[in-house]
RONUDO-11873 format. One record per residue (C-alpha): residue number from 1; x negated, y negated, z negated. Coordinates in Angstrom, 1 decimal. Layout:
N
ATOM, NUM, X, Y, Z $
...
//
This chain:
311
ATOM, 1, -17.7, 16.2, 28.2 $
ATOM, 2, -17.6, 19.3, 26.1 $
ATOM, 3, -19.2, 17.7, 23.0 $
ATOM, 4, -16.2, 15.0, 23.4 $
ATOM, 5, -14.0, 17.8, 23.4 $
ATOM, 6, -15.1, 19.1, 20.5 $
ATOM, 7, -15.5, 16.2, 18.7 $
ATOM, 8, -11.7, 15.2, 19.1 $
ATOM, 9, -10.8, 19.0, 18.2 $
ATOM, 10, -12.6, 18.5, 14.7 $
ATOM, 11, -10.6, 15.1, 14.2 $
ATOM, 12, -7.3, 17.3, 14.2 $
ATOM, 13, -5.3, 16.8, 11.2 $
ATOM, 14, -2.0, 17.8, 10.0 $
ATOM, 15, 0.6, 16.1, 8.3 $
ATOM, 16, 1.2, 19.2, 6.2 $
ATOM, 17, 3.0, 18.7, 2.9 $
ATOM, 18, 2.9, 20.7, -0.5 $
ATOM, 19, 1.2, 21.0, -3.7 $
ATOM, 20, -2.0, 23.7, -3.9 $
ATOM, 21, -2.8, 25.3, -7.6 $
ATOM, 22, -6.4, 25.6, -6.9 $
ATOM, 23, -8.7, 27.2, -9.9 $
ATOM, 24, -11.6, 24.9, -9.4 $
ATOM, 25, -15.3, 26.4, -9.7 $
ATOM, 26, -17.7, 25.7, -12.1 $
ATOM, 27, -20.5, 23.0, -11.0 $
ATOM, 28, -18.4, 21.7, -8.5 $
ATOM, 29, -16.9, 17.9, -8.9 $
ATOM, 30, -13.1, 17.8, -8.7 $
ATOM, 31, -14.1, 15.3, -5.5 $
ATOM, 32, -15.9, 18.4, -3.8 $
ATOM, 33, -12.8, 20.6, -4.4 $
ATOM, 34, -10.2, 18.6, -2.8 $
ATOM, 35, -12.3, 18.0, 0.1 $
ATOM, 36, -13.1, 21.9, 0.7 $
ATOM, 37, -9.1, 22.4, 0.5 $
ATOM, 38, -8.4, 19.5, 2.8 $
ATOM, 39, -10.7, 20.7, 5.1 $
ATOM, 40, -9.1, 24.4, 5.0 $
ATOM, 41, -5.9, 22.9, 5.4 $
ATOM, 42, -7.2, 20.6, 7.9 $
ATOM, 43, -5.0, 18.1, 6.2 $
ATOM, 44, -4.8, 14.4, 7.1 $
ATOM, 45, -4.1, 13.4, 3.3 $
ATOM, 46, -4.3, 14.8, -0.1 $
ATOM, 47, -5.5, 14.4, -4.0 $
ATOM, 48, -6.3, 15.8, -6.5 $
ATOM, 49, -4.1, 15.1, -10.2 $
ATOM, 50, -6.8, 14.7, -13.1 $
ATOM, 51, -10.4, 15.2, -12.4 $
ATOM, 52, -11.9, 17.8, -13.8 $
ATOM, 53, -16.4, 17.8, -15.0 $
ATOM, 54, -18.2, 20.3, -13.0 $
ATOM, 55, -18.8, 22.1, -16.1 $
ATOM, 56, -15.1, 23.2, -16.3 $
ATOM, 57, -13.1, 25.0, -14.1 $
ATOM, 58, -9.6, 25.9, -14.1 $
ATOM, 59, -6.2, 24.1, -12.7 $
ATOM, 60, -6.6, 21.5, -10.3 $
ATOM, 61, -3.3, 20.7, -8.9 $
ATOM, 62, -3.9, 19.5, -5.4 $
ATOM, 63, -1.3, 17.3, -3.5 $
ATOM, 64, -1.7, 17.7, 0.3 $
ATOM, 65, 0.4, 14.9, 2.5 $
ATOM, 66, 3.4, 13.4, 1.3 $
ATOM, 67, 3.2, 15.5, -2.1 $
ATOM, 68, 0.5, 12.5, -3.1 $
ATOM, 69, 3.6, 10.2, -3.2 $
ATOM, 70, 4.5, 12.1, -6.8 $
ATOM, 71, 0.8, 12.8, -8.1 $
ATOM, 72, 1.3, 10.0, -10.7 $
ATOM, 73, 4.0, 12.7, -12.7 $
ATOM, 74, 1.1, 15.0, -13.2 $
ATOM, 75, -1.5, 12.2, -14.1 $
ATOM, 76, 0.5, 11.8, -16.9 $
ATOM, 77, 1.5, 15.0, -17.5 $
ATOM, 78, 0.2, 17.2, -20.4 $
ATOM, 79, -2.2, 19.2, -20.2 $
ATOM, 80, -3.2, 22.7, -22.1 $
ATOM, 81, -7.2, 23.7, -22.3 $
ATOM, 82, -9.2, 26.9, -23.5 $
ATOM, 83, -12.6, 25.5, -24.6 $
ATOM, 84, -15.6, 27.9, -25.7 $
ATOM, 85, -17.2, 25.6, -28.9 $
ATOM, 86, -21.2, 25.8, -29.7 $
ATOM, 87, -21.6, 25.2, -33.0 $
ATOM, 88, -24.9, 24.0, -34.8 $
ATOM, 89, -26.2, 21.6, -31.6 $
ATOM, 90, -25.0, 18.3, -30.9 $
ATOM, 91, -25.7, 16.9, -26.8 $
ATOM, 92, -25.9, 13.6, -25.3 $
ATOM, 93, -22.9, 14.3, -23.5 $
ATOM, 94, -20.9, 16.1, -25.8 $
ATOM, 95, -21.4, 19.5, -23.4 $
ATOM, 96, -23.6, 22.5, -22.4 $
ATOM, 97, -25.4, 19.5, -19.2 $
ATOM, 98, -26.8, 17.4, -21.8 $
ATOM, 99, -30.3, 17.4, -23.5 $
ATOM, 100, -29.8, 18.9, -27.5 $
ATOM, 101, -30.0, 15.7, -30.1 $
ATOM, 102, -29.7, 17.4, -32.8 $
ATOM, 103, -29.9, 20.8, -34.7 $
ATOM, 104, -28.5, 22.4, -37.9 $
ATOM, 105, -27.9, 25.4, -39.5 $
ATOM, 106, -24.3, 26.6, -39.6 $
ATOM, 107, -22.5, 28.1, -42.6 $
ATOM, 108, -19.9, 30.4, -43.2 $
ATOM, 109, -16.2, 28.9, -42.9 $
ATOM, 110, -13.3, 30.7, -44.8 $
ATOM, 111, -10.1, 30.7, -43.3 $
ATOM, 112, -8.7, 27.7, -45.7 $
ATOM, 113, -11.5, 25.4, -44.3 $
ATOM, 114, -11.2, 26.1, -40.6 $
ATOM, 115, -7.4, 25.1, -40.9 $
ATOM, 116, -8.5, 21.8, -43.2 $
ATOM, 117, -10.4, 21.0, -40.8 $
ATOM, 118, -8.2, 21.6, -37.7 $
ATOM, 119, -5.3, 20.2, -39.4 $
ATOM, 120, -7.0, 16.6, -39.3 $
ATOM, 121, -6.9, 16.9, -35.4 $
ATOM, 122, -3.4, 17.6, -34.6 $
ATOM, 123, -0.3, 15.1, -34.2 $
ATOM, 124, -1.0, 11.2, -32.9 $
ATOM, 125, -4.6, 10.5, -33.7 $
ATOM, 126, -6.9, 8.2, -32.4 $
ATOM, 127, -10.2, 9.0, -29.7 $
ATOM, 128, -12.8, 7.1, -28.6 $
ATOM, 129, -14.0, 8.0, -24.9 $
ATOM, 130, -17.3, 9.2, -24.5 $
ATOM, 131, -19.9, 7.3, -22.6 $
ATOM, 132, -20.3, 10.4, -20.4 $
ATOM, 133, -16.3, 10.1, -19.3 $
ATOM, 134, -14.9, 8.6, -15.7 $
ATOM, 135, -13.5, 5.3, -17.5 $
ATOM, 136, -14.7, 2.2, -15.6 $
ATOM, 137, -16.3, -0.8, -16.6 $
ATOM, 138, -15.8, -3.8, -14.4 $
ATOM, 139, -15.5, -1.5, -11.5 $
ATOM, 140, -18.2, 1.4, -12.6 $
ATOM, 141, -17.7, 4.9, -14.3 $
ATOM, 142, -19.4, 4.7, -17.7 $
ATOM, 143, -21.1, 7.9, -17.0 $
ATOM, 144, -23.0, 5.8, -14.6 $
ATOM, 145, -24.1, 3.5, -17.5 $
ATOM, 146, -24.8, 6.2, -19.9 $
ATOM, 147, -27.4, 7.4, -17.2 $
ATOM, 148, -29.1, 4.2, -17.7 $
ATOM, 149, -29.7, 4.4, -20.3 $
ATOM, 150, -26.6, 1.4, -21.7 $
ATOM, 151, -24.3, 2.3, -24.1 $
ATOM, 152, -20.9, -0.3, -24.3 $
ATOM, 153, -18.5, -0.4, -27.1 $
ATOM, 154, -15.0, 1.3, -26.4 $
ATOM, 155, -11.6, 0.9, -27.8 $
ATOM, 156, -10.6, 4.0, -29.7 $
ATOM, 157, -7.4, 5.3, -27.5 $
ATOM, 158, -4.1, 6.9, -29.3 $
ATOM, 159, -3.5, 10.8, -27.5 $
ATOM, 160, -0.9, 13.8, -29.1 $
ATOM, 161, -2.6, 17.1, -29.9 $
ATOM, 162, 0.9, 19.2, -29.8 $
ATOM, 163, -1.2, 21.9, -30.7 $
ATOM, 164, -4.8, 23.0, -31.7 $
ATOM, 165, -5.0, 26.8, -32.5 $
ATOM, 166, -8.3, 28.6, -33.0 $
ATOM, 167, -8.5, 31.8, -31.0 $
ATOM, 168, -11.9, 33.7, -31.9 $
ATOM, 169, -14.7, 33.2, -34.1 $
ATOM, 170, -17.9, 33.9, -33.4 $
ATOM, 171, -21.2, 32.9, -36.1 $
ATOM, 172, -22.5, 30.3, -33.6 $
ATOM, 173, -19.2, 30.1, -31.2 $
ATOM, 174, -15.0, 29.4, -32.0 $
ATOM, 175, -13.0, 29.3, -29.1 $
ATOM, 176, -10.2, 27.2, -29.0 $
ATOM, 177, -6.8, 26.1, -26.8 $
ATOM, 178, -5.6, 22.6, -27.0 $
ATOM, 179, -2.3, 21.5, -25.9 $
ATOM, 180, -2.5, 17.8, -25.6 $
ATOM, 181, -1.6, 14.4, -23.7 $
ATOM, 182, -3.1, 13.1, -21.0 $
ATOM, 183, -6.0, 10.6, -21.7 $
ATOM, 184, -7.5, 13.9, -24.4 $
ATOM, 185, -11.6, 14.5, -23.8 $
ATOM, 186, -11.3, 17.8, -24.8 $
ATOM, 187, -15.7, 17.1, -25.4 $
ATOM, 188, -14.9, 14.3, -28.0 $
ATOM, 189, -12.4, 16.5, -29.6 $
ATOM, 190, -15.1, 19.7, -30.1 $
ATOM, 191, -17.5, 16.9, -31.3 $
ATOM, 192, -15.9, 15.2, -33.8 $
ATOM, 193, -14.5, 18.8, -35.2 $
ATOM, 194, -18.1, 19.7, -35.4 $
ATOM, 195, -19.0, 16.7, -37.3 $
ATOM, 196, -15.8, 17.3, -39.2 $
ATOM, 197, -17.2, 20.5, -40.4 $
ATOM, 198, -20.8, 18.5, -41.4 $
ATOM, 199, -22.7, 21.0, -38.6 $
ATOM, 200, -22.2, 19.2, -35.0 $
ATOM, 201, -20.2, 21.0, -31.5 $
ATOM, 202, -20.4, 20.7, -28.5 $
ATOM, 203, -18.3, 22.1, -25.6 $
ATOM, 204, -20.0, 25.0, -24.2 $
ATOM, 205, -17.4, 26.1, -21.6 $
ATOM, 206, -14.0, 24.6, -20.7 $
ATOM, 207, -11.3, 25.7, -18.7 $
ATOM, 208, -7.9, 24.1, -18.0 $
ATOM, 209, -4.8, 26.6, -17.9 $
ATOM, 210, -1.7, 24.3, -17.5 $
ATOM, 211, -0.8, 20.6, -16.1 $
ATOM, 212, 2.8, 20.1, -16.8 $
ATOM, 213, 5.2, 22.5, -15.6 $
ATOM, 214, 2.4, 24.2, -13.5 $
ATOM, 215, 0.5, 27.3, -15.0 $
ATOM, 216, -2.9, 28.4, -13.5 $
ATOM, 217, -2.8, 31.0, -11.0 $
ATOM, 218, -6.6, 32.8, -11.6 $
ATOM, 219, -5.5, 34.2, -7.5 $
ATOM, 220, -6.0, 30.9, -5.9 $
ATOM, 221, -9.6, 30.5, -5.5 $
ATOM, 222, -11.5, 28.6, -3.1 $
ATOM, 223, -13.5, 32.2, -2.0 $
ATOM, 224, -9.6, 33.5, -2.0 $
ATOM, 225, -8.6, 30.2, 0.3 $
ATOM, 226, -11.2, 30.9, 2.5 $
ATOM, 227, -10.9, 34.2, 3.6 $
ATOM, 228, -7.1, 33.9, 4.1 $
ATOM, 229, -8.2, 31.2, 6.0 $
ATOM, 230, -9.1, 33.7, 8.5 $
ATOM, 231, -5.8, 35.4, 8.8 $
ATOM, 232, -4.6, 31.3, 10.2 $
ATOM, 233, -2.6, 28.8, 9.1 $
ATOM, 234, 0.7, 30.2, 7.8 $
ATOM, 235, -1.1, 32.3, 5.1 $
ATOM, 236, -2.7, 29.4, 3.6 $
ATOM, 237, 0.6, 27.2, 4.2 $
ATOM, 238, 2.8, 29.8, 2.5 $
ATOM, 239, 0.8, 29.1, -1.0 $
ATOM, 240, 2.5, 25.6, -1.1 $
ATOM, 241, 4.5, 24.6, -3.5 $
ATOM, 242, 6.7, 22.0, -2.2 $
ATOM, 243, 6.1, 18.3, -2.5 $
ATOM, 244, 8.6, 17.7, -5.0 $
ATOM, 245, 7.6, 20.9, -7.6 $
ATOM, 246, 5.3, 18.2, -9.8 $
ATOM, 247, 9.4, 16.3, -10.6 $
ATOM, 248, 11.4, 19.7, -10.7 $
ATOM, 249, 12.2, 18.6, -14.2 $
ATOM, 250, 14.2, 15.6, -12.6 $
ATOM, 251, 18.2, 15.4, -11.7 $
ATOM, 252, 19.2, 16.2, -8.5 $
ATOM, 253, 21.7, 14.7, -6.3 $
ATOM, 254, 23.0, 15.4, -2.9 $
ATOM, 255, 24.1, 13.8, 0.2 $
ATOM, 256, 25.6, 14.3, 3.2 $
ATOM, 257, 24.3, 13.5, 6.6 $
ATOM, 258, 26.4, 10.1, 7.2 $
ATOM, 259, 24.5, 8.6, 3.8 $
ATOM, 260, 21.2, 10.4, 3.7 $
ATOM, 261, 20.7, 8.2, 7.3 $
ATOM, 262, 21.2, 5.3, 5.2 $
ATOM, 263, 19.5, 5.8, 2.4 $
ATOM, 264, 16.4, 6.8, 5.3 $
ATOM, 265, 17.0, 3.5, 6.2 $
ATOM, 266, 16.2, 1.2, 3.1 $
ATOM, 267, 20.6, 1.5, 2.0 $
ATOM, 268, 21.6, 1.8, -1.1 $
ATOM, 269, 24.5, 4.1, -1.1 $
ATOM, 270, 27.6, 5.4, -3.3 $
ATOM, 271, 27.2, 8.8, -5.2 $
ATOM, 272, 29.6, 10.1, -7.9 $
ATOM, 273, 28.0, 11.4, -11.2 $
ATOM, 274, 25.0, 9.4, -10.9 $
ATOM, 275, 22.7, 9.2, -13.3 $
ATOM, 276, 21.9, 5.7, -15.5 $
ATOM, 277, 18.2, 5.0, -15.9 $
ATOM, 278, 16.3, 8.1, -14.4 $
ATOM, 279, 15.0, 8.8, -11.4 $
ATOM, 280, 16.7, 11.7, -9.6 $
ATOM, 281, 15.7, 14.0, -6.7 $
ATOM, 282, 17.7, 13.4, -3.1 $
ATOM, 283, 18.3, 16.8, -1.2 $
ATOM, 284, 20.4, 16.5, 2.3 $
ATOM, 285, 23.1, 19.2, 2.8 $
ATOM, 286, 20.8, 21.6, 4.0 $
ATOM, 287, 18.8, 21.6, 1.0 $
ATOM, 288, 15.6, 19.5, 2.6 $
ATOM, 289, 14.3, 17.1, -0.6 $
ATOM, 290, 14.4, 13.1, 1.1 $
ATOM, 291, 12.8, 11.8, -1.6 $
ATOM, 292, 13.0, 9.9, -5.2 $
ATOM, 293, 15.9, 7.2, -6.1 $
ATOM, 294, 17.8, 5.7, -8.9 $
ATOM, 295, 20.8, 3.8, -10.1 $
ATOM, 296, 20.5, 0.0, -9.2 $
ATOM, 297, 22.0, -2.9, -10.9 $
ATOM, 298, 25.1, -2.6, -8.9 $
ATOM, 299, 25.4, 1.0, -9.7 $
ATOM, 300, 24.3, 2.8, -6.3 $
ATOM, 301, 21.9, 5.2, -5.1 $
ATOM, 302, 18.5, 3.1, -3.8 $
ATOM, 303, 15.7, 4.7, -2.5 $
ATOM, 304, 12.6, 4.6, -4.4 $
ATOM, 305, 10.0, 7.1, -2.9 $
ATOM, 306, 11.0, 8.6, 0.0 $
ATOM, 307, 8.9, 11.2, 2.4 $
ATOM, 308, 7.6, 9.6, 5.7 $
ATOM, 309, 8.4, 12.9, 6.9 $
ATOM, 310, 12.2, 12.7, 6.2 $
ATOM, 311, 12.9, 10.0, 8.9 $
//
């Protein structure tokens, strides 16, 4: 009977809503982290917005509950990176994890090469994903194949590098931060700068500072989580962002009570000064978010995305 009891205790979830700025570890999957949060926050849902290799650590935005509704805005979102380059080695996987493949001495640079160089990998350019990244083939991660030893061809993919600005130089190390679009392996970017500058690179430490509007907060540790863990519930709660902070940049619109009940239920509804083609943000007169809608053909407010929680 007690061992039921507890059983059913440890099946306890909450339908808690929010987004968490975690600072993920190093050597831990992006996977791991979202499960050691939604286990803290005993959570019944929640996501993560971008994986990030257990070699690098930084932001990992993680939506708990109905925040998961919006993770697809910070999917695409841009993303800024700090990345520690070894230069002089190349790797199997582009990183500090992979076996050495090659070697070479490396020269001085002067200023006027370093920015040659770095000039030929900002704006629109075009990437090919590493072998070592999460893409799929017919339903498996190519890091999977790579492992195997089976290389595939991939299509070179277009990404925006808004800005590429070297930061320190070191004989053997540079250290640079990349602001850049989503779909950018920050590993095939140190790479082919190496090879760029005729000596090979590979990413020796990476670390991910900003995902759209959100900045990393270096405070919000898993150790950090865990022991405010012990202080219960509302500590951890109160380092939520709400579920609607990944589309602050969005319109907002609100509604009285008489309208937000239809719009709850499936209505399209009448709202002056709406917006034409863009999604906007639905607040009731108290100020509690509803959800996502936009203009329809008939010019009215329909719901699009609204929070289960709202009804």
């Amino acid at each position: 009977m007690v061992k039921q009891v507890v059983q059913q205790f440890k099946r306890i979830r909450r339908p808690i809503d929010g987004i968490l700025l975690l600072d993920k570890p190093q050597g831990m999957s992006s996977n791991q982290a979202l499960q050691r949060v939604k286990h803290l926050y005993q959570a019944e849902k929640a996501g993560h917005t971008g994986s990030l290799d257990p070699l690098a650590t930084g932001l990992l935005p993680i939506c708990l509950g109905e925040a998961t509704k919006y993770s697809q805005h910070l999917l695409d979102a841009n993303k800024v990176y700090r990345t520690r380059m070894r230069l002089g080695q190349k790797t199997t996987t582009a990183d500090a994890e992979g076996d050495i493949t090659q070697e070479c001495d490396v020269p001085f640079f002067d200023d006027a090469t370093i920015e040659k160089v770095l000039a030929q990998f900002r704006g629109t350019i075009q990437q090919i994903p590493s072998m070592y990244s999460a893409l799929k083939k017919d339903g498996k991660p190519l890091y999977e194949l790579a492992r195997q030893g089976i290389e595939i061809a991939r299509e070179a993919r277009t990404i925006h590098i808004y800005r590429l600005e070297l930061l320190r130089v070191e004989p053997l190390y540079w250290e640079l931060e990349v602001a850049c679009s989503k779909g950018t392996y920050i590993r095939n970017l140190v790479e082919d700068i190496g090879d760029a500058l005729g000596c090979g690179a590979h990413v020796s430490e990476l670390r991910r500072i900003a995902s759209g509007c959100f900045i990393l907060d270096e405070q919000l540790s898993l150790p950090y989580l865990q022991d405010l863990a012990q202080q219960g519930m509302a500590s951890l709660d109160a380092l939520l962002l709400p579920a609607w902070a990944a589309i602050a940049d969005k319109p907002k619109v609100t509604v009285t009570e008489n309208t937000a009940y239809y719009l709850l239920h499936g209505n399209p509804v009448h709202v002056n000064h709406l917006p034409k083609n863009e999604d906007v943000l639905i607040f009731d007169e108290q100020q509690r978010f509803l959800g996502l809608g936009c203009m329809n053909d008939d010019g009215l407010l329909a719901p699009k995305r609204l929070l289960k929680t709202s009804n």
